[in-house]
N, C-alpha and C positions, 0 to 999 in steps of 0.2 A: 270782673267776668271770669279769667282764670279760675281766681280762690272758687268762685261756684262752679264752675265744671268739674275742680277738686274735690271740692267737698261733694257734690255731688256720687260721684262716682266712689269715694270711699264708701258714704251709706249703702251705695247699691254693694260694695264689695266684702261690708259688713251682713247685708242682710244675706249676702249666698256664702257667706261662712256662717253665721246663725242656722241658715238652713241645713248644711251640710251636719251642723253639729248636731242638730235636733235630727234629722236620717240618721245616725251613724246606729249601725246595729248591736254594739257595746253599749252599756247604758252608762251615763255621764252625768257626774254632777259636779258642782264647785259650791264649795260654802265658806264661813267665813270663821275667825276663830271663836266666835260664838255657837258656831252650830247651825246658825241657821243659813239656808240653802237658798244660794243664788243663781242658781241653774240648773236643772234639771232636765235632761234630753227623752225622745218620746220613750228609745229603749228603759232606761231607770224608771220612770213614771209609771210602768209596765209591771216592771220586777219590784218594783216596791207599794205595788197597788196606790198608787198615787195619782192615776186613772180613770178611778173608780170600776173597774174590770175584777177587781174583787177585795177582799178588806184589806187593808194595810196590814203586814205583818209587824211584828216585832223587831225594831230598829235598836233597841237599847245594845246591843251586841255591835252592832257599827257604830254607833256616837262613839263607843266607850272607843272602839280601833282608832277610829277618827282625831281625838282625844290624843292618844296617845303618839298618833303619827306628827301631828303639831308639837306636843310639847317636848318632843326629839328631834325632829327638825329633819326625820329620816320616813322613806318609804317605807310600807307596812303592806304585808301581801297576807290576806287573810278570806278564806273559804269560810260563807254565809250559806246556811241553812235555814231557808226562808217555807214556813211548813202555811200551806191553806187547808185548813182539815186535815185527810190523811195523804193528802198530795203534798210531796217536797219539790222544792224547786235549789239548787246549789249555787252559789256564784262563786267567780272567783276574781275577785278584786284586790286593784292596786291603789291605796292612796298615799298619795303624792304631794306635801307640802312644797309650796311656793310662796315668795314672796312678788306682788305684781304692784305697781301704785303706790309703795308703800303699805300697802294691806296685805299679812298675812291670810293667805287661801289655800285650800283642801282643795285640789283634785281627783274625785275618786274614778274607776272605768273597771267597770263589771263586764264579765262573760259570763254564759249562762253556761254552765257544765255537768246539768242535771244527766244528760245520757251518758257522758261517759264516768262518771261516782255510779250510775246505776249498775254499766257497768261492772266496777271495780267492785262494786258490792256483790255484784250477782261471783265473781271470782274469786272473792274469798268465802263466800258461802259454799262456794263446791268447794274450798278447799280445808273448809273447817268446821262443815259442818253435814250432816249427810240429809239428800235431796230427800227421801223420800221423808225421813220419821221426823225431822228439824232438832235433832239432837246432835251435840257436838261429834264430831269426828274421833278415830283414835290419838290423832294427831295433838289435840286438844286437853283429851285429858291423860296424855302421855307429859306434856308440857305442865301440867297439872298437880299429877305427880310429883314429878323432878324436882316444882319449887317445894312441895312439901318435904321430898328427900332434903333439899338443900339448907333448909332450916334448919333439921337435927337437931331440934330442941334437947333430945333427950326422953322427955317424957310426955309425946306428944306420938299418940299412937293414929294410923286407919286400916283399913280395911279394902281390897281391892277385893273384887267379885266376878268372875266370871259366868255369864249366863247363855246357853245354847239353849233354842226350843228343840223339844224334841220332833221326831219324827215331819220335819217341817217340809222335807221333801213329798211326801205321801200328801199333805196337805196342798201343798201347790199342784202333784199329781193330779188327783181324786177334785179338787174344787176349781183347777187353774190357778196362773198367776199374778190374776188381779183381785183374786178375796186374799192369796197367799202374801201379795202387799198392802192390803188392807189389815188382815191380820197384824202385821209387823207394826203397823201407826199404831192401832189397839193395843195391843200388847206393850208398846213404848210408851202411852198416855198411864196403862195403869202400873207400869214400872215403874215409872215418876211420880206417881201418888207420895204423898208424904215426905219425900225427900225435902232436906232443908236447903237454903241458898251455899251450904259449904260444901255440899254434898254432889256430884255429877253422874247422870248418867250417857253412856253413850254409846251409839253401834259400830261395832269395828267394822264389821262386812255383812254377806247376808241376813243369818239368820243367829248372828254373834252379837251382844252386847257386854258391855263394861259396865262395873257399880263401883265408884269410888264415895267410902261411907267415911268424914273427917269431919271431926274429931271423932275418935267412940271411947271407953271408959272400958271395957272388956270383953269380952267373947259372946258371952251372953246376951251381953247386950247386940249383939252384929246378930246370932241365932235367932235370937226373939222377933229382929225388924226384917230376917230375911225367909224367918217361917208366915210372916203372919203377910209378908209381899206372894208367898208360892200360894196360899190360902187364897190372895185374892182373884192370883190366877184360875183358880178350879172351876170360875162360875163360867158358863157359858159365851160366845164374841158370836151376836149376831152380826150378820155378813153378807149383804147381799140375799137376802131370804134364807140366807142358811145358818144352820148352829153350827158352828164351828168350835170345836174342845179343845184346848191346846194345855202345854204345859211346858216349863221351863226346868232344866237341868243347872246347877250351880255349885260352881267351887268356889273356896274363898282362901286366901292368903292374908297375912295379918303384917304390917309394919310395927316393930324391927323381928319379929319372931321368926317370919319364913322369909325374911330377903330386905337387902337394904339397896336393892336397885328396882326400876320398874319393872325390864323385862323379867328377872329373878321373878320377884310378887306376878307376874300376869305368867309367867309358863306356870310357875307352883298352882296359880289359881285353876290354869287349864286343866294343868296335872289332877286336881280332885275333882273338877268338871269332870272329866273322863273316867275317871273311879263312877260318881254318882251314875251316866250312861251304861256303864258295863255291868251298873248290882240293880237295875230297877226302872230309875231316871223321875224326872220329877219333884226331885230332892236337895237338901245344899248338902255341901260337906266342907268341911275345915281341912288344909293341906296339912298332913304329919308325913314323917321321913320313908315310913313304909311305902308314901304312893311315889315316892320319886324312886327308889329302886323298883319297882313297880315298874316306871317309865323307863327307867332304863332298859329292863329286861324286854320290854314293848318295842323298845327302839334296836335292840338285838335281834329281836324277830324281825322286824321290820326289815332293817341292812340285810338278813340275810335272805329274805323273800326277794327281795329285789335283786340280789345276786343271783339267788336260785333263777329267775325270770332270764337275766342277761347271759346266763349260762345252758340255758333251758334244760334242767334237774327236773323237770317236771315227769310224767310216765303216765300211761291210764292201763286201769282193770277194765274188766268189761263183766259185766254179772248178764247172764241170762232172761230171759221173760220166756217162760216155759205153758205152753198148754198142760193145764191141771189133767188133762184127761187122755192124753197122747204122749205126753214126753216130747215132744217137737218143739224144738227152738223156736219163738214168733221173732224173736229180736233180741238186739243186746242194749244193755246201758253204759256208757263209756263214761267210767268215773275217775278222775283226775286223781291224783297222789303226786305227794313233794319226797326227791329224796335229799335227805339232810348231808351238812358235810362229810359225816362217815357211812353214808351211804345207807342211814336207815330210811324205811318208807315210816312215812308222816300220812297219818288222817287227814281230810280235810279241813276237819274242826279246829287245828291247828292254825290254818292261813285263809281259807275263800272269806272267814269276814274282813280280814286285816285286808287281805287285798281288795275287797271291795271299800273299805274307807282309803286306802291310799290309792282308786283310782286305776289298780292295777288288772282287775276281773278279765277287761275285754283282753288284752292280750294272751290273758289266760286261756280264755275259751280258743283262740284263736291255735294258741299252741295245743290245744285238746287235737281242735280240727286236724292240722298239721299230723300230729302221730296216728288218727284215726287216718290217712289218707296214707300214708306211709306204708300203713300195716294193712291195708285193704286185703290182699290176699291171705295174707295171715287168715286175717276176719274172716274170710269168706272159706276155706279151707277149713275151718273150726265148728264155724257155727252155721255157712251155706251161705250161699249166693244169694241167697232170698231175705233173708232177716234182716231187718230194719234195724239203724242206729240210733239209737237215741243221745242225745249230747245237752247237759244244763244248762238254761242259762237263767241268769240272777235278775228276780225283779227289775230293778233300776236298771239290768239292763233292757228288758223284755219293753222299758217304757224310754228308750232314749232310740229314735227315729235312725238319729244318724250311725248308731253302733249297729244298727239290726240290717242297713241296708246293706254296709259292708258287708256284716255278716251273710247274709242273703247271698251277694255276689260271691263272697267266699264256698258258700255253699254250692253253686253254679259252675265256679270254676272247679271243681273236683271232677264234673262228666256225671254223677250219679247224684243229684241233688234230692231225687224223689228215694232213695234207700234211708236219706236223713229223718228223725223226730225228735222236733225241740221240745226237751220239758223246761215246762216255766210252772211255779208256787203259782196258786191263789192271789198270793200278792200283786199280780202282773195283769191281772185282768179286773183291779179295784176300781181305774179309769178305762172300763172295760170298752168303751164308745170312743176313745184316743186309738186301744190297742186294735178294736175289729178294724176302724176304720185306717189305720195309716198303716198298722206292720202288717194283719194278718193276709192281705192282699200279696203283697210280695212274697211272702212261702206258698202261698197256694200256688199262685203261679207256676213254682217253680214243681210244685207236687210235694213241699214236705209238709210231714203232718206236725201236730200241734198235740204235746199231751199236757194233763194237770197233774204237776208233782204233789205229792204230801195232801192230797184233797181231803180236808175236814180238820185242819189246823191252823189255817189262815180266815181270813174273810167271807169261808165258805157260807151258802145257804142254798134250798135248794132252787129258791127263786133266780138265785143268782147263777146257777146251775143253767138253769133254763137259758138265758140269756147270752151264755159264753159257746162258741163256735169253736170245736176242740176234738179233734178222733179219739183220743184216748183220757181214760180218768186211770189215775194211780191212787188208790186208796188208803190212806196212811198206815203204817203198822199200827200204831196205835188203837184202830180197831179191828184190826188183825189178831194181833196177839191172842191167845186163848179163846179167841173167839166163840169156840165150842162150847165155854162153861161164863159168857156173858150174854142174857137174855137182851137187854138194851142196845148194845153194840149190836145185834143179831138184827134186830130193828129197827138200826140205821142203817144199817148194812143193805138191806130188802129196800129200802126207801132208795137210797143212794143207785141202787142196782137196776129200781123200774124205771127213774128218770134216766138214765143214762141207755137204758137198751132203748126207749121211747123217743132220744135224742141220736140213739144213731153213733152212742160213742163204746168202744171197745173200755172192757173196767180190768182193771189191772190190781190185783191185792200185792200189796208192797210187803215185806217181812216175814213172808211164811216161813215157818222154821221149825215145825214140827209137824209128825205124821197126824195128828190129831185134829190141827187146826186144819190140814188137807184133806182131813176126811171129810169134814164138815161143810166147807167149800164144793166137794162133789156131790154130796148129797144133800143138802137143803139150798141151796144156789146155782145159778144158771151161767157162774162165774164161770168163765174158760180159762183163765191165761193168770199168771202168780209170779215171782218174783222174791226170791228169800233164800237164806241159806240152808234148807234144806233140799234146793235142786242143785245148788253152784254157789259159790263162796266166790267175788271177783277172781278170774285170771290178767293175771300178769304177762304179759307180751316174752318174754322169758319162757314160761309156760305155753303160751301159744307155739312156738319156734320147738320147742319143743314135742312139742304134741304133732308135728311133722314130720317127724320120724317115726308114728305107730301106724297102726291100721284106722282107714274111717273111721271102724267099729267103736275103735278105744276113744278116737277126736270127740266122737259123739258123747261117750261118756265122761270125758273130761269135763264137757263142757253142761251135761243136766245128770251128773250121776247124784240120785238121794243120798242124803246125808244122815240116814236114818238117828230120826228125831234128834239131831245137834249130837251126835257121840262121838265126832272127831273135836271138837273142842272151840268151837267158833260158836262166840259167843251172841247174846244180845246186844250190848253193852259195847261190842268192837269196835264199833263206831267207822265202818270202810265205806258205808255211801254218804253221799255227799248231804 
């Protein structure tokens, strides 16, 4: 009676460990050293579709582990990649040889660690490869490179490629930027076009990508596959209902010829990248020695721009806007100039693009402000209390929200914000619906006006005319010049002249610089107001300070004395506004 109560209660004590084993939420099996399986708990039955919950996967990858944990007689930790279509499933399982009974037995025990591989996968994918285009990272084929250095065969050449789109900013501008990263996958699918599996492409950063071309056999051969990739670029990237044109700039560096390092090979490639931007763009070009002195004199400018800035060397002229018909100052333009280490004045053609690629403009403009508020009285003693400033500012910046509002307030903080007018190019009003609606609201406000520098060199039309919100039009010299003896230019001139008085905007001829072209302006145009060096040549705040020790009389003529037709020697070609 005992033995049955014993045995009794063992089976019950069997069956609720049975049970517990078949709950347990790792999945469990025991087999034997044949392979085949004498336990299997609900979890395993699950993960290895033995359920029927969906097809059984592919086990030959565990027998084999299995296999191998028995005939070493050691535990075996081994991560299963168990795939149902395009669904994976991860384990990570321990099997465990034992000896029980006399019989040699496999204990295996899975966990299922599909989220956190998912995970780890999704963390090396940002770390190696970039989200938007799925092209490797720089990280990638820098590491790429390297082994290729590392080999040194000898006689085992490639090619590193630098590729910038151009004008990619204008495009995220003028479309936004989500065609402006759509563009970029586009552009990366047919970048990839052709490349073979030795070959890598990749984006370092925005709107940057890398070409690593290995093996190639000579120059020609790199020219051939990287004319006939810019060719494919030409066609059209429909985008969201729009065509969108784009085009790539490229330099290339050659292994062992321009560098036997990575970063070597990718600045040289940069280095003729930047040659090809500065003669055209749209093009490759091969790195030779000229462009790297080239860089360096670049990087000379550079150092000392940035010096010029933390020392503020900076200075402004100021040129007049004269009524063509009175002689009365309407306003000034405050044109920035650099003075160099020994103290010569610098054009601007010299630095406002460099400073605009290195990021540096806004504080520029800022230091303009700065001197024009310094000199107020200067200004006002010269050219009168009444005349408007006018002061540049650069596309990119006229379209970045956060620089204009500073600037705004900068202009607010001075007491006389309404004496201000910012000119802005054509190019500033390309996203003309970005620029009405967020900046030109804050200078109204404040009462400054708005004019269009260089009108009919940029993105002008007269449609688009119509559509821009702006007091004043500045009329390029370009059709200025001789105006009197070009019939056509005379005819855009009239065109440009009736939309703008019908819109309500003051027209301003930029360049006037002979009696000639002045005459013609009073008598077949309704033009009032001109701007050129035949009223005023920029003065120099030097000259201002100076011109305070004559009479009004003489201030006044300091500041719109004719220059009868250019015979003091200031040229076209001078290059002093901005």
């Amino acid at each position: 009676m005992n033995d049955n109560r014993y045995s009794g209660a063992t089976e019950a004590e069997l069956g609720f460990l049975k049970e517990i084993v078949r709950m347990l939420p790792a999945g469990l099996t025991v087999q034997d050293a044949h392979g085949e399986l004498l336990l299997v708990n609900d979890a395993a039955a699950a993960q290895l579709g033995m359920d029927g919950s969906r097809p059984s996967p592919d086990l030959a990858p565990r027998r084999e582990a299995c296999r191998k944990a028995l005939s070493a007689g050691q535990p075996v930790v081994t991560e299963e990649a168990l795939h149902d279509g395009a669904a994976r499933q991860v384990l990570l399982t321990i099997h465990r040889p034992v000896r029980l009974a006399g019989r040699e037995l496999l204990i295996s025990a899975s966990s299922d660690i599909t989220e956190q591989k998912n995970f780890e996968d999704q963390l090396f994918r940002s770390a190696y490869f970039d989200e938007l285009t799925g092209l490797p990272s720089r990280r990638v084929i820098e590491h790429r490179a390297n082994s290729l250095l590392a080999r040194d065969r000898g006689d085992e050449r490639f090619a590193l490629a630098f590729l910038d789109v151009d004008n990619f900013k204008h495009i995220n501008d003028y479309y936004g930027h989500a065609v402006g990263d759509a563009l970029l996958v586009e552009l990366s699918k047919r970048l990839g076009r052709d490349l073979r599996d030795s070959d890598m492409l990749s984006r370092i950063s925005g709107d940057e990508f890398l070409l690593l071309l290995s093996p190639i056999q000579s120059q020609e051969e790199v020219a051939e596959f990287m004319q006939s990739t810019l060719k494919r670029l030409t066609a059209p990237f429909f985008i969201d209902h729009s065509e969108v044109f784009a085009s790539t700039s490229v330099g290339i560096s050659l292994y062992p010829e321009h560098g036997r390092s990575f970063e070597t090979l990718r600045q040289n490639a940069d280095i003729a990248m930047y040659r090809i931007k500065n003669n055209g763009k749209g093009l490759a070009a091969f790195f030779d020695a000229s462009m790297e002195r080239e860089a360096q004199a670049r990087m000379k400018v550079e150092q000392s721009l940035r010096l010029a800035i933390l020392e503020k060397r900076f200075c402004c002229a100021f040129q007049s806007k004269v009524d063509i018909r009175t002689q009365a100052v309407k306003g000034i333009e405050a044109l920035v100039r650099l003075r160099d280490d020994e103290g010569v004045i610098q054009a601007p053609g010299s630095f406002i693009s460099l400073a605009g690629e290195l990021g540096l403009i806004d504080e520029l403009t800022h230091l303009v402000l700065a001197e024009i508020v310094k000199s107020i009285d200067l200004i006002n003693d010269t050219f009168g209390a009444e005349a408007t400033i006018s002061i540049n500012v650069a596309a990119e910046q006229a379209g970045n929200p956060e620089f204009m509002r500073s600037f705004a307030q900068a202009l607010d903080d001075t007491g006389f914000p309404h004496r201000f007018m910012i000119e802005v190019t054509e190019n500033a009003f390309v996203a003309k619906n970005h620029f009405q609606a967020e900046i030109l609201p804050m200078f109204r406000k404040l009462g400054v006006g708005i004019s269009i520098d260089d009108f009919g060199t940029g993105y002008s039309s007269l449609s688009a005319l119509a559509d821009i919100t702006a007091d004043e039009i500045k009329i390029d010299r370009s059709f200025i010049t001789d105006i009197h003896k070009r019939p056509r230019s005379q005819g855009i001139l009239r065109a440009i002249e009736s939309l703008s008085e019908a819109l309500g905007m003051t027209v301003i001829a930029e360049g006037l610089e002979s009696y000639e072209e002045l005459a013609y302006l009073q008598a077949a145009t309704n033009i009032r107001f001109a701007q050129g060096y035949y009223f005023s040549r920029p003065i120099f705040l030097e000259e201002l300070k100076l011109a305070t020790t004559v009479s009004s009389e003489a201030r006044i003529s300091v500041a719109s004395r004719p220059m009868q037709q250019n015979r003091q020697g200031y040229s076209r070609a001078s290059g002093y506004r901005r």
